[in-house]
DSSP file (Angstrom, degrees, kcal/mol; ACC not computed):
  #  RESIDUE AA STRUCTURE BP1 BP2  ACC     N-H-->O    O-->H-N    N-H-->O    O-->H-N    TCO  KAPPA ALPHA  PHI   PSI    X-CA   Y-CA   Z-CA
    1    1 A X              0   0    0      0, 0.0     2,-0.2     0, 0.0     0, 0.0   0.000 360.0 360.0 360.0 124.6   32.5   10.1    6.4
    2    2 A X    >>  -     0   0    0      1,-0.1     4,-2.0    78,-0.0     3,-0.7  -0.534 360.0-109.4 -69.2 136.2   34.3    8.2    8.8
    3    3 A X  H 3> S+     0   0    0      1,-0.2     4,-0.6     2,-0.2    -1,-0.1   0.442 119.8  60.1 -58.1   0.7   33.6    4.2    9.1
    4    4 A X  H >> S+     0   0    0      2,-0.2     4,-2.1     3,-0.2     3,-1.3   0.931 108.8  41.8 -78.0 -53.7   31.9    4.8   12.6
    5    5 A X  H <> S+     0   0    0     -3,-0.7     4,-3.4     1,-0.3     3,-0.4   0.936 122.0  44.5 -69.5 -58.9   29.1    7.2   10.7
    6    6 A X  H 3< S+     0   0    0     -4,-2.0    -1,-0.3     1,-0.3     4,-0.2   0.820 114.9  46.7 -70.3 -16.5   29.0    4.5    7.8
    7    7 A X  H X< S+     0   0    0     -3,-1.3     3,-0.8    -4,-0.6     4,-0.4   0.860 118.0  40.9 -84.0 -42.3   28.9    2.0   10.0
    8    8 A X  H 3X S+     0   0    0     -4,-2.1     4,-1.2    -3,-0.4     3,-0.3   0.746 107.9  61.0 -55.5 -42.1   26.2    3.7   12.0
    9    9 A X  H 3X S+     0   0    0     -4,-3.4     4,-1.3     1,-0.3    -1,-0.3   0.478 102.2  51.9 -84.2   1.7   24.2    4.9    9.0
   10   10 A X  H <4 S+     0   0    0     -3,-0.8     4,-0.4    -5,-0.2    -1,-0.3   0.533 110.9  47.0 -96.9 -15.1   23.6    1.4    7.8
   11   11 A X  H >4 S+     0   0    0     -4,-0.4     3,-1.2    -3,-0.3     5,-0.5   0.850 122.8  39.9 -68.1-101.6   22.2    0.3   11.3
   12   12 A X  H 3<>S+     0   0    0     -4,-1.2     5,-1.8     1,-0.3    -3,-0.2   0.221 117.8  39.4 -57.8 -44.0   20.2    3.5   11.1
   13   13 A X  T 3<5S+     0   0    0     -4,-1.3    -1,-0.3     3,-0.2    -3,-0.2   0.966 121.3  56.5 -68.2 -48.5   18.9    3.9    7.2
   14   14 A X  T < 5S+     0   0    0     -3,-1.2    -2,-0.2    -4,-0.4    -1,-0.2   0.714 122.2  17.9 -39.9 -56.6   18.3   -0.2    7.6
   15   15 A X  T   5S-     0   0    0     -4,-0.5    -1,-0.3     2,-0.1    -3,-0.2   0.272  98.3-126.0-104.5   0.8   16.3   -0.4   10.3
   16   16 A X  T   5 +     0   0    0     -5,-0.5     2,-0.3     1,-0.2    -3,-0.2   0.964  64.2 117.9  85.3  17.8   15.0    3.0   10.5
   17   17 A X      < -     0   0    0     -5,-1.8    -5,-0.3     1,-0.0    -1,-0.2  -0.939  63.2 -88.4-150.2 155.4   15.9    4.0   14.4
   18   18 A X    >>  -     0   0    0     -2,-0.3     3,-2.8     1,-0.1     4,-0.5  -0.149  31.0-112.6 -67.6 156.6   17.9    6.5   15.9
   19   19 A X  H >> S+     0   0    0      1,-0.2     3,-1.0     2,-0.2     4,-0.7   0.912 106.0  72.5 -53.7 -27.3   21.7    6.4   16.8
   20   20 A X  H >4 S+     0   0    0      1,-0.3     3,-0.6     2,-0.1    -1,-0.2   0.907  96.0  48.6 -63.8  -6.5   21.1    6.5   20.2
   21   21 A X  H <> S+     0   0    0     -3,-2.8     4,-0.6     1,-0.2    -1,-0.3   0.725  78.8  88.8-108.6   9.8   19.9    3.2   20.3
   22   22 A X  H X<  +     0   0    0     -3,-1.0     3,-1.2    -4,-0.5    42,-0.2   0.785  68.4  95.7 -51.5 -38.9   22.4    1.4   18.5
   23   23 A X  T << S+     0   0    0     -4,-0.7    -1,-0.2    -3,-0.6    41,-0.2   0.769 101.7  14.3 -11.2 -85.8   24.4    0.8   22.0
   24   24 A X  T 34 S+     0   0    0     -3,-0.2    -1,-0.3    40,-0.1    -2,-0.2   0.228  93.0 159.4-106.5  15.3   23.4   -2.4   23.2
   25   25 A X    <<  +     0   0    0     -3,-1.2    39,-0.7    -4,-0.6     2,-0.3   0.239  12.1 177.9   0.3 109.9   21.5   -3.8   19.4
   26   26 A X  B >   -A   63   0A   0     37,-0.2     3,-2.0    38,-0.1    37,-0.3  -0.989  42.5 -79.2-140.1-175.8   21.2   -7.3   19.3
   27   27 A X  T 3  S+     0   0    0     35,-1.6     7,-0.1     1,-0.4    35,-0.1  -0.218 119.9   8.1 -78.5 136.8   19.5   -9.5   16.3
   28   28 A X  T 3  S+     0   0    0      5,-1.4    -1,-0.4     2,-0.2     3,-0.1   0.543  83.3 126.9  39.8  25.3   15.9   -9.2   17.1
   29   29 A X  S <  S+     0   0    0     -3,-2.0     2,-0.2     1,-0.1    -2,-0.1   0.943  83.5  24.2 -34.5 -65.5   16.0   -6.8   19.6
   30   30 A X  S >  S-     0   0    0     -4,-0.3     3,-2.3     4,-0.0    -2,-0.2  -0.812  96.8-103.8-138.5 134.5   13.4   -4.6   17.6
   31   31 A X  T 3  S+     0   0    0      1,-0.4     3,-0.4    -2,-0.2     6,-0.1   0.550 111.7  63.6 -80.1  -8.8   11.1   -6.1   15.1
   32   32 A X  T 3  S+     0   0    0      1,-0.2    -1,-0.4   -17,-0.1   -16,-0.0   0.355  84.0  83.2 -96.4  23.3   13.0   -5.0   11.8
   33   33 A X    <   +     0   0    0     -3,-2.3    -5,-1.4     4,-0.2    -1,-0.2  -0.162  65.3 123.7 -66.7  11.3   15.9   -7.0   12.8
   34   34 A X  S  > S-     0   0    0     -3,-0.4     4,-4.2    -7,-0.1     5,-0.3  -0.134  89.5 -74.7 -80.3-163.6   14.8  -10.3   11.5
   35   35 A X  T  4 S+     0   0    0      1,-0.2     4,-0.5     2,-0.2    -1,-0.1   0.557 131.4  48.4 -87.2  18.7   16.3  -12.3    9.4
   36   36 A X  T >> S+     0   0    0      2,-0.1     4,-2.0     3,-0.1     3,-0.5   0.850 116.5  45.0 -46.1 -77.6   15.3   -9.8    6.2
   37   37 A X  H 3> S+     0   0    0      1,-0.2     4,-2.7     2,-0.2     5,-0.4   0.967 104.5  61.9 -46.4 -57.4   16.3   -7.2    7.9
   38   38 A X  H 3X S+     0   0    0     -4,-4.2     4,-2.5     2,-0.2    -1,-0.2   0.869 111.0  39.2  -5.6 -70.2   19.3   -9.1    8.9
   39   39 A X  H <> S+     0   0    0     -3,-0.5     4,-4.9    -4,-0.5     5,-0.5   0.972 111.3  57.2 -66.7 -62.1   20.4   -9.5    5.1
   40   40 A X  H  X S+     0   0    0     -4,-2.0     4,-1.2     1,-0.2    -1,-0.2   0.833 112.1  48.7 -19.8 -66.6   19.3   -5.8    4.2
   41   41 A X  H  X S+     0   0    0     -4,-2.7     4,-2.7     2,-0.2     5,-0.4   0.879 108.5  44.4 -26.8 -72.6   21.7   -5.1    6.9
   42   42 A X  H  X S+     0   0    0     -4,-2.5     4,-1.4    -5,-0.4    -1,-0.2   0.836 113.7  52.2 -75.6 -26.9   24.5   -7.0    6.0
   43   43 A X  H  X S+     0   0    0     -4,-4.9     4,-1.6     2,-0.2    -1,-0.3   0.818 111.5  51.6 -83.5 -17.4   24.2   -5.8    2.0
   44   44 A X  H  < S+     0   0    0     -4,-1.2     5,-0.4    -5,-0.5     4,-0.3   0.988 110.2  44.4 -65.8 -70.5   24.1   -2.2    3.5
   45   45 A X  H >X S+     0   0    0     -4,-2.7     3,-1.3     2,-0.2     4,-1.2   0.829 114.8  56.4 -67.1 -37.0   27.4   -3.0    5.5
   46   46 A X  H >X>S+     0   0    0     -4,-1.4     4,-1.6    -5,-0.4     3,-0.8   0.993 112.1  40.1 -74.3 -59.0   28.8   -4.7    2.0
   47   47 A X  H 3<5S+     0   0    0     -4,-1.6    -1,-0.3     1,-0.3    -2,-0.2   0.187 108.9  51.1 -61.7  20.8   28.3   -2.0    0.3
   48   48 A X  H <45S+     0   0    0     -3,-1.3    -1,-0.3    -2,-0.4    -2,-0.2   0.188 122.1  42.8-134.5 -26.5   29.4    0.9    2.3
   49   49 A X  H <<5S-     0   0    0     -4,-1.2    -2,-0.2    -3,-0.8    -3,-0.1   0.712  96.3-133.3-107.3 -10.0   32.3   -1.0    2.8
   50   50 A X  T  <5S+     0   0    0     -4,-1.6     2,-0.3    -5,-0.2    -3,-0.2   0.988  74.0  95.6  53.5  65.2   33.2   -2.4   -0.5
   51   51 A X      < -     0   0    0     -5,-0.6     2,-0.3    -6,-0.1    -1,-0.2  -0.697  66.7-130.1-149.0 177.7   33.8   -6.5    1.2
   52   52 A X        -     0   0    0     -2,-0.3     2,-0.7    -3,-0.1    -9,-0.1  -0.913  21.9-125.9-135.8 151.2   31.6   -9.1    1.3
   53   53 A X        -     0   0    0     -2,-0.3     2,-0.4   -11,-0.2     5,-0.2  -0.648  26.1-104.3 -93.9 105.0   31.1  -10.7    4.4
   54   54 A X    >   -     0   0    0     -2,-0.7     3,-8.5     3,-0.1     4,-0.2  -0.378  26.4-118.6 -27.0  88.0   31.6  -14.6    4.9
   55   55 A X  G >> S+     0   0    0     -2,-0.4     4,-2.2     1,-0.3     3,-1.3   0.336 120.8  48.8  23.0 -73.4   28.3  -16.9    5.3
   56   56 A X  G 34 S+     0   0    0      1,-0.3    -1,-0.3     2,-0.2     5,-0.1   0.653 103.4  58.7 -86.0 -19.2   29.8  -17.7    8.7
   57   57 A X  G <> S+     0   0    0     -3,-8.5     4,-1.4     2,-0.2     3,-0.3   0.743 108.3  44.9 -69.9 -29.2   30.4  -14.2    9.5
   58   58 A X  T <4 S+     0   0    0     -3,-1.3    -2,-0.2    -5,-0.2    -3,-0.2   0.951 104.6  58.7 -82.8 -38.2   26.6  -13.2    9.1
   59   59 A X  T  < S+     0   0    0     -4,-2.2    -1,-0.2     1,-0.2    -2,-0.2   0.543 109.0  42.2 -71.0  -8.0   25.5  -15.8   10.8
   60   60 A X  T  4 S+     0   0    0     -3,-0.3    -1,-0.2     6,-0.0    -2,-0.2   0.653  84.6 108.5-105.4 -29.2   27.7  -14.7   14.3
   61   61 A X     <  +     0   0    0     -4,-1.4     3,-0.1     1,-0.2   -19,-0.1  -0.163  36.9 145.1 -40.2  94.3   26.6  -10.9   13.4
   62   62 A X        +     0   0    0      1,-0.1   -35,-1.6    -2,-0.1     2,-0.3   0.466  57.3   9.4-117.8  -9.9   24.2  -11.2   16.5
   63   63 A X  B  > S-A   26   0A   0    -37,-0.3     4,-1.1    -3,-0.1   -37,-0.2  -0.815  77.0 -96.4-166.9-177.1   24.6   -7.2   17.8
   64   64 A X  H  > S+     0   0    0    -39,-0.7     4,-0.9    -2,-0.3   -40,-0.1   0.753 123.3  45.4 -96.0 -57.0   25.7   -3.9   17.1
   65   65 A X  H  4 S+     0   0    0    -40,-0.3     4,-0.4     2,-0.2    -1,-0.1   0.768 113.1  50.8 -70.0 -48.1   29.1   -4.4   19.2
   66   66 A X  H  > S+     0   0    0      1,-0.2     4,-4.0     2,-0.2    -2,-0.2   0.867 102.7  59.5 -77.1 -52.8   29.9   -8.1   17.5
   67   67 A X  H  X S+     0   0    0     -4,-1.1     4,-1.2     2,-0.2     5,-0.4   0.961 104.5  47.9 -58.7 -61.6   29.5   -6.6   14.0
   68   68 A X  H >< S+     0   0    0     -4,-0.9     3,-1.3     2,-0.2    -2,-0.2   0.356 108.6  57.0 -35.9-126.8   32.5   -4.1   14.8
   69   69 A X  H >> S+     0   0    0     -4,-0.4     3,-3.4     1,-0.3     4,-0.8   0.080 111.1  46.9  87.0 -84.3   34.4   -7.4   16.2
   70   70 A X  H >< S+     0   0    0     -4,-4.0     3,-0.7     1,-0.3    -1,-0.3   0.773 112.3  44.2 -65.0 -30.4   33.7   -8.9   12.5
   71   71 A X  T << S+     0   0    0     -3,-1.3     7,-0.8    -4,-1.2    -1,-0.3   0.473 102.5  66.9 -50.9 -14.6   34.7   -6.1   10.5
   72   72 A X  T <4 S+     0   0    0     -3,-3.4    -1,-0.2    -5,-0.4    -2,-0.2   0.711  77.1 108.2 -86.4  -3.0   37.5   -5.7   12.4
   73   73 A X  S <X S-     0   0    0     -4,-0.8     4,-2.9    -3,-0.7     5,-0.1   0.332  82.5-111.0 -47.9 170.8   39.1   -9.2   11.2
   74   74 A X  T  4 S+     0   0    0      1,-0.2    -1,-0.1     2,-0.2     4,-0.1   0.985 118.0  61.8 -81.9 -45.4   42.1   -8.9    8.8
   75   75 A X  T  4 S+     0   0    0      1,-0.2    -1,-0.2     2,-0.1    -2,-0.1   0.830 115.4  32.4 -22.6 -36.4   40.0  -10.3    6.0
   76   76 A X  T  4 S-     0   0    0     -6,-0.1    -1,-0.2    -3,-0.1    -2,-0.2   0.834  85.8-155.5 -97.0 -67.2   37.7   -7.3    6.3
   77   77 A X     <  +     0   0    0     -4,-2.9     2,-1.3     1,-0.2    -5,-0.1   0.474  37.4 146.0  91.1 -25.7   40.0   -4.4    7.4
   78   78 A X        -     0   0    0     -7,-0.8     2,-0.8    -5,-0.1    -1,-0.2  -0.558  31.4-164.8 -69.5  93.6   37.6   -2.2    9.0
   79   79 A X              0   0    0     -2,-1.3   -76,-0.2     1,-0.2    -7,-0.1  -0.730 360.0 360.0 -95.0 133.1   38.2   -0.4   11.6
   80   80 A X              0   0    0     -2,-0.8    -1,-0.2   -76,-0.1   -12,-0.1   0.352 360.0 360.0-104.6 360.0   35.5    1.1   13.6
């Protein structure tokens, strides 16, 4: 599995919605995206990635596009 697909497949199992709509995601878009979902989210991404993500880092995870952005930091090491 490639880091797009894992990256994708924690949006998707998380909230439950098809790829297609992942494009333009942002934090409450869609009504399982609060801040529950949020966390869900961000323990999906930690595990599928084996990191954990910096307090300050979840808190700018605002979209779909941004989240790539933070995983791609050198801390993190994921590229999508």
């Amino acid at each position: 599995m490639t880091n797009l697909e894992k990256y994708n497949n924690a949006f998707t199992e998380t909230f439950e919605i098809t790829e297609d709509k992942l494009a333009n995601l942002k934090y409450q878009d869609i009504e399982a995206w609060d801040s529950v979902g949020h966390m869900s989210l961000i323990a999906a991404l930690e595990d599928a990635f084996d990191i954990m993500i910096d307090t300050d880092d979840i808190i700018d995870f605002s979209s779909y596009e941004k989240g790539k952005e933070i995983l791609a930091k050198e801390e993190y090491g994921v590229e999508i």
